[in-house]
Structure formats: C-alpha cells, structure tokens
TORVEX-198890 format. One line per 10 residues: number of its first residue (from 1); their letters; for each residue z, x, y of C-alpha. Coordinates in nm, 4 decimals. Example, Ala and Ser with C-alpha at 12.3 -4.5 7.8 and 13.67 -1.06 7.14 Angstrom:
1) as) 0.7800 1.2300 -0.4500 ~ 0.7140 1.3670 -0.1060
% end
This chain:
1) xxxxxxxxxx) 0.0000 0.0000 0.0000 ~ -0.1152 0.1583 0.3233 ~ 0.1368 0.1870 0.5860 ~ 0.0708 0.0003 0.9447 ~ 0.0141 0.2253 1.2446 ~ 0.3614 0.1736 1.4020 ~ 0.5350 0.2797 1.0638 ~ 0.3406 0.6083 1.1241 ~ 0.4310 0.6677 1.4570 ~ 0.8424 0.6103 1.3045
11) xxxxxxxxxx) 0.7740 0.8826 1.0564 ~ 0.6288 1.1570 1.3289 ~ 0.9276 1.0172 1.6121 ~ 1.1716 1.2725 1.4690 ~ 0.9367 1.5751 1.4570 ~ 0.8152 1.4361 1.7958 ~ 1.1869 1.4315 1.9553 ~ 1.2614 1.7787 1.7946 ~ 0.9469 1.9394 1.9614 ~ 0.9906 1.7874 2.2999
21) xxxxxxxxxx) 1.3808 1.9176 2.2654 ~ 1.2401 2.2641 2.2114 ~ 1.0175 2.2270 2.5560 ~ 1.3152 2.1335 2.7108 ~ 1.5056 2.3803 2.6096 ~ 1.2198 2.6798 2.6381 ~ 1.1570 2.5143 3.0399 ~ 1.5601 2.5646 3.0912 ~ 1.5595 2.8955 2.9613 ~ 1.2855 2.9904 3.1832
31) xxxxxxxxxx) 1.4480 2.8586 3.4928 ~ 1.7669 3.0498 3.3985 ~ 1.5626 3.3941 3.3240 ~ 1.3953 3.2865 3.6984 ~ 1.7043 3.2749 3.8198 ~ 1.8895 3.5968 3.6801 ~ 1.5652 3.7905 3.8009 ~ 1.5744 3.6402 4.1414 ~ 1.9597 3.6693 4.1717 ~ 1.9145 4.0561 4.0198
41) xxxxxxxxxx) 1.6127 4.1549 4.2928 ~ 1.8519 3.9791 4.6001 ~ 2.1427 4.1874 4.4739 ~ 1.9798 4.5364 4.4081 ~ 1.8068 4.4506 4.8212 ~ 2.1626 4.4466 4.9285 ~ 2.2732 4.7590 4.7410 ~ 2.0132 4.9282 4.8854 ~ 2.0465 4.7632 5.2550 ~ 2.4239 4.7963 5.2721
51) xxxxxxxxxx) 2.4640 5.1534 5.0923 ~ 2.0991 5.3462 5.0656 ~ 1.9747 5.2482 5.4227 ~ 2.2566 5.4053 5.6379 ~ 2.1811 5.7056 5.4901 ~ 1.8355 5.6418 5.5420 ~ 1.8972 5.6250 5.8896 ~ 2.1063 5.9137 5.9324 ~ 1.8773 6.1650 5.7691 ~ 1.5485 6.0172 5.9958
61) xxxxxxxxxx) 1.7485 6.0574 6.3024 ~ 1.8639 6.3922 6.2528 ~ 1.5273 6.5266 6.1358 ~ 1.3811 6.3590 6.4113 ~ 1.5700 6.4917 6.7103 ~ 1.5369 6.8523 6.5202 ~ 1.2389 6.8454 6.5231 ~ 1.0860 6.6828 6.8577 ~ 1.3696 6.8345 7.0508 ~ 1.4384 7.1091 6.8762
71) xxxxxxxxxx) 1.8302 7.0240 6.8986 ~ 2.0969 6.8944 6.6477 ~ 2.2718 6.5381 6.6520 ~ 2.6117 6.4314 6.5899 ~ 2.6480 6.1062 6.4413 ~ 2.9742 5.8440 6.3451 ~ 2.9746 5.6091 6.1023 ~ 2.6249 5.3846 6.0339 ~ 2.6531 5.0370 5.8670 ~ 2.3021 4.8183 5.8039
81) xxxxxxxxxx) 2.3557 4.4535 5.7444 ~ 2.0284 4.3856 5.5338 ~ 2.0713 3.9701 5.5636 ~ 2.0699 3.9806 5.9664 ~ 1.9032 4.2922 5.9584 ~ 2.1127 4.4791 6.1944 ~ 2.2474 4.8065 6.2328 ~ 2.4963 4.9783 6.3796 ~ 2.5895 5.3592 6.4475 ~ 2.9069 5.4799 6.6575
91) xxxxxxxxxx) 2.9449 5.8452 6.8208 ~ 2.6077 5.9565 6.8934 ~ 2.5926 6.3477 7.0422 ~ 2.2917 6.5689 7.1867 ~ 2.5437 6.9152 7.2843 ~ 2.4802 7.0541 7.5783 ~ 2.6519 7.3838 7.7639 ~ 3.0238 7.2983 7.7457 ~ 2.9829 6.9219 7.6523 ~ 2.7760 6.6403 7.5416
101) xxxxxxxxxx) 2.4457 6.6939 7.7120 ~ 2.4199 6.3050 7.6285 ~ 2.6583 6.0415 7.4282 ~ 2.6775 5.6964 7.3024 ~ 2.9838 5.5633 7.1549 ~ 2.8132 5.2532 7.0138 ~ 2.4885 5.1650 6.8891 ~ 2.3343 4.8018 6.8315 ~ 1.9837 4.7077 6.7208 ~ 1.8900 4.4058 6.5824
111) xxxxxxxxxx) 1.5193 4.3053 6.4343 ~ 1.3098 3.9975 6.3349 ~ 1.1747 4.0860 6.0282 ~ 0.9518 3.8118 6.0567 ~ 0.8002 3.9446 6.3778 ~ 0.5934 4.2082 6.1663 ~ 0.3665 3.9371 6.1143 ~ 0.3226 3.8682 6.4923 ~ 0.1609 4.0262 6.7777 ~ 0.4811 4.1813 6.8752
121) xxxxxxxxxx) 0.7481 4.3760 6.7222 ~ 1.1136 4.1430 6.8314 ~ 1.4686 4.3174 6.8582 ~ 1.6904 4.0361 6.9259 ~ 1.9464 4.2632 7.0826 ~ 1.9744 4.6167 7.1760 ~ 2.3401 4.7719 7.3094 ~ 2.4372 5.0728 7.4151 ~ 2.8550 5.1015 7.4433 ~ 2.9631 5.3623 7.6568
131) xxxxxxxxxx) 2.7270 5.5673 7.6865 ~ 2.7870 5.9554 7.8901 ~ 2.4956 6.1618 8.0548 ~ 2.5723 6.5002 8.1849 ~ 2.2742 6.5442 8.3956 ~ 2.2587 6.9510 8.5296 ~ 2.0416 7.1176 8.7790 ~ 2.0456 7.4690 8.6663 ~ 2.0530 7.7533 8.9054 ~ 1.7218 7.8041 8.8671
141) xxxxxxxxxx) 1.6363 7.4431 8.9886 ~ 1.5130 7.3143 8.6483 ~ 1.6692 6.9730 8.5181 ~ 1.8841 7.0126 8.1444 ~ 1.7643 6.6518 8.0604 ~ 1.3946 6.7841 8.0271 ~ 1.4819 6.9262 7.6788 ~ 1.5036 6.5723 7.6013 ~ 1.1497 6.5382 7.6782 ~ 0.9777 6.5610 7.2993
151) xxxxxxxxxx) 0.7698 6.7831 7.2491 ~ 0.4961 6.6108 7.1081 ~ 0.3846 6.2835 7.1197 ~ 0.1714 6.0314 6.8854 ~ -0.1552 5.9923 6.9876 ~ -0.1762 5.6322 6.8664 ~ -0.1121 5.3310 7.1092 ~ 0.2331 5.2054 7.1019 ~ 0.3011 4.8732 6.9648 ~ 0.3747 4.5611 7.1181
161) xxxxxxxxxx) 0.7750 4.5400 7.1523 ~ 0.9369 4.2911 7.2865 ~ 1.3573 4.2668 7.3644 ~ 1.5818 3.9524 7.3778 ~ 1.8686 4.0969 7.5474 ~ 1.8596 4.5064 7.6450 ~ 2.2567 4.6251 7.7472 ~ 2.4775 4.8967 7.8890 ~ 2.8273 4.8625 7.8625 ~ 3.0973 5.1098 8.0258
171) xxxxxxxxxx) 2.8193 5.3830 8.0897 ~ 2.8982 5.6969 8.2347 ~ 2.6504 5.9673 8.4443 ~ 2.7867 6.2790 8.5598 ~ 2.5572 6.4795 8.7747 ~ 2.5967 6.8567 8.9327 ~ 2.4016 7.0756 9.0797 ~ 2.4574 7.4244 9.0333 ~ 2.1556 7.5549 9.2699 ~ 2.3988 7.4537 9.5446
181) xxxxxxxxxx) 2.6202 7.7412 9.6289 ~ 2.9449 7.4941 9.6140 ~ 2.7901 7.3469 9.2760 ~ 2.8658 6.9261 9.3750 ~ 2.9891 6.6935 9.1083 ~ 2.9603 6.3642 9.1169 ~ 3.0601 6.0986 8.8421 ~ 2.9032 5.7392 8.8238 ~ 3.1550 5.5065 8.6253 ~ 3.1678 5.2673 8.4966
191) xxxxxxxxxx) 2.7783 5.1450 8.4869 ~ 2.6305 4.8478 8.3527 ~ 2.2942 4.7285 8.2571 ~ 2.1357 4.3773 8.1126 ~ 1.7856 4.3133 8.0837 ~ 1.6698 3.9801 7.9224 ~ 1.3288 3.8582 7.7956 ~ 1.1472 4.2335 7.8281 ~ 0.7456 4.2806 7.6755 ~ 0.6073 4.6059 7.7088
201) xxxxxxxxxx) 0.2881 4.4653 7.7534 ~ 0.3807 4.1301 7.9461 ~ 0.2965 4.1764 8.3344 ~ 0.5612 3.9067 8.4045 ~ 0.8414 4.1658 8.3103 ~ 1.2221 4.1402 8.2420 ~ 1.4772 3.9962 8.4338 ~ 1.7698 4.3008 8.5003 ~ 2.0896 4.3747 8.6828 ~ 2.2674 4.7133 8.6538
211) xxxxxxxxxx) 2.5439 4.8231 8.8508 ~ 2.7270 5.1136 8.8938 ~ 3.0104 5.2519 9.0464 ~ 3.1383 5.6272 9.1573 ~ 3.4879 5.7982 9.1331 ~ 3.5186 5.7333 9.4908 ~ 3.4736 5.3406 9.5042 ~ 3.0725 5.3793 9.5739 ~ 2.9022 5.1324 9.4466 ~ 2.5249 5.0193 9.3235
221) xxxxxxxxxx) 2.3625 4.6957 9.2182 ~ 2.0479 4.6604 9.1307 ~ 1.9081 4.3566 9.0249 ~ 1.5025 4.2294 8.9694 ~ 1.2162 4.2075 8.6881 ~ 1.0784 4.4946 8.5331 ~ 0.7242 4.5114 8.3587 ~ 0.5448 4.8453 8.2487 ~ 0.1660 4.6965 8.1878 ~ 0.1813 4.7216 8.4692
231) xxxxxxxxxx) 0.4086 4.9578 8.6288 ~ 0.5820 4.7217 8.8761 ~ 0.8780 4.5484 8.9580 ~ 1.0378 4.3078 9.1991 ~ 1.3993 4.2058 9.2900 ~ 1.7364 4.3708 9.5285 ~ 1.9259 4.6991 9.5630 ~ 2.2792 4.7400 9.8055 ~ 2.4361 4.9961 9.8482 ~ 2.8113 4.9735 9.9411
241) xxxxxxxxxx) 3.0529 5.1930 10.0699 ~ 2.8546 5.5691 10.0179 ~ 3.0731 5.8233 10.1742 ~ 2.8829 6.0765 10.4025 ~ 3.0785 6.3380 10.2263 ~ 2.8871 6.2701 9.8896 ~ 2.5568 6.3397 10.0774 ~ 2.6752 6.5991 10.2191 ~ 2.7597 6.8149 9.9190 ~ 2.3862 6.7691 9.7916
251) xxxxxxxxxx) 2.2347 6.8082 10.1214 ~ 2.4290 6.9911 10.3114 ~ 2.2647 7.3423 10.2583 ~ 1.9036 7.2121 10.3590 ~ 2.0294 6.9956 10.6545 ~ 2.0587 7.1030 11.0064 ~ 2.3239 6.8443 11.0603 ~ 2.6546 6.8143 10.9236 ~ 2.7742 6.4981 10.8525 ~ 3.1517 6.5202 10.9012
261) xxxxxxxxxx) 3.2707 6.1789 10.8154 ~ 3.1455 5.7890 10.7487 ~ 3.0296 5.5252 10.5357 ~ 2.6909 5.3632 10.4721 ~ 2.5655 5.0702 10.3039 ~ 2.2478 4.9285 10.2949 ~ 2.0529 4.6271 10.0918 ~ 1.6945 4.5886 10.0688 ~ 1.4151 4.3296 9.8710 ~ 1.1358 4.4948 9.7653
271) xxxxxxxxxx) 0.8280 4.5117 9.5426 ~ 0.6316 4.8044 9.3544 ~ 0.3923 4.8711 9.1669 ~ 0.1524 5.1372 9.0401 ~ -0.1831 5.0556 8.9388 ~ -0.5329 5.2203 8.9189 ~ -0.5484 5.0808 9.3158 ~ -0.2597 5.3188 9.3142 ~ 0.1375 5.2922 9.4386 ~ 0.2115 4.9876 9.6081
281) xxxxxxxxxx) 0.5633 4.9415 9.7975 ~ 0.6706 4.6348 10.0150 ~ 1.0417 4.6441 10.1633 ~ 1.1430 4.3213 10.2957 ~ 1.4733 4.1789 10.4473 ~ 1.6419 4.5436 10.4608 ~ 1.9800 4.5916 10.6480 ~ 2.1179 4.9310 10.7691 ~ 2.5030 4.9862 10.8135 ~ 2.6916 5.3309 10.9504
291) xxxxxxxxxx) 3.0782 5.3151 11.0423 ~ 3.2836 5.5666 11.1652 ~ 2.9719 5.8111 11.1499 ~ 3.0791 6.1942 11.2248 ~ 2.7686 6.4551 11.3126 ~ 2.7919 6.7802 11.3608 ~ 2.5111 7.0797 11.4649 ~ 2.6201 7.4091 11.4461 ~ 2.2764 7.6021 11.3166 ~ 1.9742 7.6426 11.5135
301) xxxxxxxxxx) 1.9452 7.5785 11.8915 ~ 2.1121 7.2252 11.9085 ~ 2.4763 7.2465 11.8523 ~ 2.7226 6.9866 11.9197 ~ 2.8814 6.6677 11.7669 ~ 2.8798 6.3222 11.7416 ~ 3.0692 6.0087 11.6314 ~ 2.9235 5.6740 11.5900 ~ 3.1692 5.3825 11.5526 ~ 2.9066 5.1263 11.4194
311) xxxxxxxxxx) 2.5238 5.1017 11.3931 ~ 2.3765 4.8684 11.2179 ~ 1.9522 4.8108 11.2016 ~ 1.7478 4.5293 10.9887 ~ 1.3833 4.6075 10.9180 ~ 1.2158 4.2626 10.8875 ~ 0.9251 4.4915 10.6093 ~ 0.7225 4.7954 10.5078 ~ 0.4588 4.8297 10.3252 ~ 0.3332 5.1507 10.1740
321) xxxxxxxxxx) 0.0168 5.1520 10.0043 ~ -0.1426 5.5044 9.8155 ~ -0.3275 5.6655 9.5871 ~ -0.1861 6.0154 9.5220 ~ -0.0667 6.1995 9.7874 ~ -0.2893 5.9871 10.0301 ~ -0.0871 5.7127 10.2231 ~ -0.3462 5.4300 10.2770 ~ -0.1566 5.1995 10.4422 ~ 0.2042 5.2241 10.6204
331) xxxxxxxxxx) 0.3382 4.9576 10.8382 ~ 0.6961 4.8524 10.9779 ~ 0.8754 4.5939 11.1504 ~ 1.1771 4.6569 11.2902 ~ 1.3795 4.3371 11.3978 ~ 1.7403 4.4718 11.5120 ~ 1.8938 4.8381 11.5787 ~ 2.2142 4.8036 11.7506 ~ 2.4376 5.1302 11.8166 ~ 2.7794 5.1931 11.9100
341) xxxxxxxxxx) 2.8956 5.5246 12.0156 ~ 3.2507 5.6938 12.0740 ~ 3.3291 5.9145 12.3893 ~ 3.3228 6.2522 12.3305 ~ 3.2691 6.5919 12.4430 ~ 2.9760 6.6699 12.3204 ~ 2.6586 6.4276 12.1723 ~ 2.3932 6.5121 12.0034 ~ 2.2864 6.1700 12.1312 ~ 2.2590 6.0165 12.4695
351) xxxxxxxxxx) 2.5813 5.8364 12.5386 ~ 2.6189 5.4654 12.5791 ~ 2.9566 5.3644 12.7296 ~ 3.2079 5.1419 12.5739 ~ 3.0724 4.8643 12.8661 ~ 2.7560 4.8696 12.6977 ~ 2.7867 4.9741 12.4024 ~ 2.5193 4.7962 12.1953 ~ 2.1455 4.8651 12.2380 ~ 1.8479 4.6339 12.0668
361) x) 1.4856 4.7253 12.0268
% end
C-alpha cells in the first residue's frame, strides 16, 4: 500500500528539523567566531595605540629634531589614547647655553581620523602648557633661535590643515641681548594665545587673541584673524603701561636721546597683507599716550633735557603700500596731537607754559 504524500513529508520532518538545527547552530557559531575576531583585532589596536604608539612617537621626534636641527630633545612622559585619538607628551626640551633654548611643559594634539578622507587634514585641538623661549642675540648679532630653522625642507606642497581650537597657556619668553654692552633682559610672563577655526589655505583666516605680560606690569593684547593663503590679517593691538626704561636698555646705545623716565601706551586697528601686489598695511583708529616722559641729550651737538607731563596724539589712518623695498603708496591723517610740557631748565623742545599748555594740529 503506497503511502500518501503528507505521510512522506512526516517521515523526512525529523531529518528535516535535525538539518535545519545544524544551520542554526553552524550560523551561531559563525557569528560567535565573527565576534571573537572582531573583539581580538579592537583589542590588539588598543595594545598597540595605548603601549606601541608612545614609543612610536618618542623615537620619530627625537630622530627628527637630530636630524633637521642637528640637536637632541628631552622628552616626559607620552600617553596616546587610540579611541579619541589623542596624544599627549609633558616636558619637552631643545638645550641651549645654560638653559632650555626652548620648553613646553605640556603637549596636546588631537586628530579626526576621519578627516584623511577629506580635503583637509582636522586637529580638533592643539595646546601648548607653559611653554619657555630663551630667545639670545649673540655678541656677534646672530639670533640662537635660527638653529631652530631645519635644515632642509620637503619639496612637496604642504597639506591642507585645518585647527579647531590652537592654545597657549602660561607661556613664557625671555629675551637678551648680549651685543649690547649692558646685555638687557627682559621676561614676558605669563602669555596667552587662542586661535579658533584656522585653514592654512582658507583666505578668511582664524579668529586670535594673545596677550602677554612683562615682569614689570607691561602688558600686550593682540587680538584679530589670521590667514596664510594669503599672508594677511586683520584685527587690534594696545599696548599698556611700557616703561621708557625697557626701551631704553635695547636702544639706548644707538639713540642720541636718553629717555630718563615714562610710560607709553598705544592701541591701533589695522590690516596687512602680503601678496604678489606686494605688502599692504592700513592703520586705522590709532591712539598715542606719553606720561611723565623724561629726555635727555648728552652726545652730539644738542644737549639738554626734557620732561613731558602728558602727550597724547590719534592718527585717524595710514596706509603703506610696497613691493620690496619700494614704498608705493604712504599716506597719513593725523586727527589730534596735544602736548603738555613741565618747566625746566633746559628743553630740547620749545616750551609751552602751564597757561597753555595743550597744542592741536
């Protein structure tokens, strides 16, 4: 007796379930081995990203500097976080004569990795934690920070780069000049820097303040957009508070005039740039201020001295346009120069009496 169709499919249902068990059981297996693998190739990245690349990094750096400056490099601890992709190194040192020639206690970087597949190369954030420069002249007039100049360059064109947020922290500059008989010092501390949104090929350029401040209460700010392609930039410097005593030390051997005592400050808007036109300057909106001004003559045929209580001047612009050494265009407006003078002895100036002690132009 010949058995009906659905009697047949009852006797192959059991082979049927066990072979559809085995698939099962095959397409877990492979999932599993997927997921060992995958789990295995993530952990051995972030052996190699947390232990293999510091080292990495150490041994580039050093051979690098050796060999494009020719000097050696101190370096702290380095630690690469291979998930964010950031890395940080602490106690950076160049050597110099008795000191660093240049520092950094703290190093930052951090990189898209997905930004090698764009036009542009993207570090999220670069900073720089107190960094020192110990910037020489020599007595022979040349500059120690040249040696940091390498010594060759690549011939290829630089890539695309492009900087979220670009900052200084607690710098410090120390700068002498030991072609001056008296060899000046003067320390800038603490200094800071933050530039935002910066493409080295964008002409719109960076937004940037830095600031600085000297051991004897001096102060800079500096604040604007900066853009290399092109070379230009736009924004506000001030000056506050420069003692005519730090000038003096770097300029007193070359100047006829002495300057005895006094503080300036002065703010100014401009705009530069450098083209193939050639340099381009524009000074707008730029205020003059002398107090308690002491001057002094005592080489050459004027002698004499000079104090000047107040003087204060506003230029309303300038505009310098060049190409080389060739000044194409130079033109000033000058809105306000008011002066006042002290009695004394002996001027170097013509003397304006207390009564009238202001002149305009």
């Amino acid at each position: 007796m010949e058995l009906s169709l659905s009697a047949r499919l009852e006797r192959f249902a059991p082979m049927w379930r066990e072979f559809e068990g085995a698939l099962r059981r095959r397409e877990s297996r492979k999932w599993i081995w997927t997921a060992i693998a995958a789990t295995t190739i993530f952990t051995i990245y972030l052996l190699v990203g947390f232990f293999l690349v510091p080292g990495l990094i150490r041994s580039e750096a050093t051979a690098w500097v050796k060999t494009k400056l020719n000097k050696p490099i101190a370096i702290g601890k380095i630690s690469f976080n291979p998930i964010l992709w950031r890395a940080d190194i602490g106690d950076l040192a160049i050597p110099g004569r008795d000191h660093p020639m240049v520092a950094l206690g703290h190093l930052r970087v951090s990189f898209s990795l997905l930004s090698i597949f764009e036009s542009a190369y993207y570090f999220g954030e670069i900073r720089l934690d107190k960094p020192f420069v110990d910037a020489v002249v020599r007595a022979d007039g040349s500059l120690n920070l040249s040696e940091l100049v390498p010594k060759s360059r690549s011939k290829e064109p630089n890539p695309t780069v492009r900087i979220g947020t670009f900052t200084v922290n607690d710098g410090t500059v120390v700068f002498s000049d030991d072609n001056l008989p008296e060899r000046p010092k003067k320390t800038l501390s603490p200094i800071t820097f933050t530039l935002n949104d910066f493409e080295t090929n964008s002409a719109t350029g960076g937004a940037f303040t830095l600031r600085a401040e000297s051991d004897s209460g001096e102060a800079f700010a500096w604040s604007g957009t900066l853009s290399i392609s092109p070379i230009s930039s736009r924004g506000h410097i001030a000056v506050h508070g420069l003692r005519s005593a730090t000038i003096q030390k770097f300029v007193g051997e070359v100047s006829p005039v002495a300057l005895t005592s006094g503080l300036i400050g002065f703010n100014t808007n401009y705009g530069y740039a450098y083209e193939k036109g050639g340099l381009k300057l524009d000074l707008g909106s730029s205020n003059l201020a002398l107090s308690g001004l002491g001057l002094k003559a005592e080489k050459g045929a004027v002698q004499g001295s000079a104090k000047i209580d107040r003087l204060s001047a506003s230029l309303n612009a300038l505009t310098f346009a060049g190409t080389g050494s060739v000044i194409r265009k130079l033109s000033a407006a000058v809105s306000r120069l008011s002066v006042t003078e002290r009695k004394s002895r002996r001027l170097l100036a013509r003397r304006i009496e207390p009564s009238r002690s202001t002149t305009s132009l």
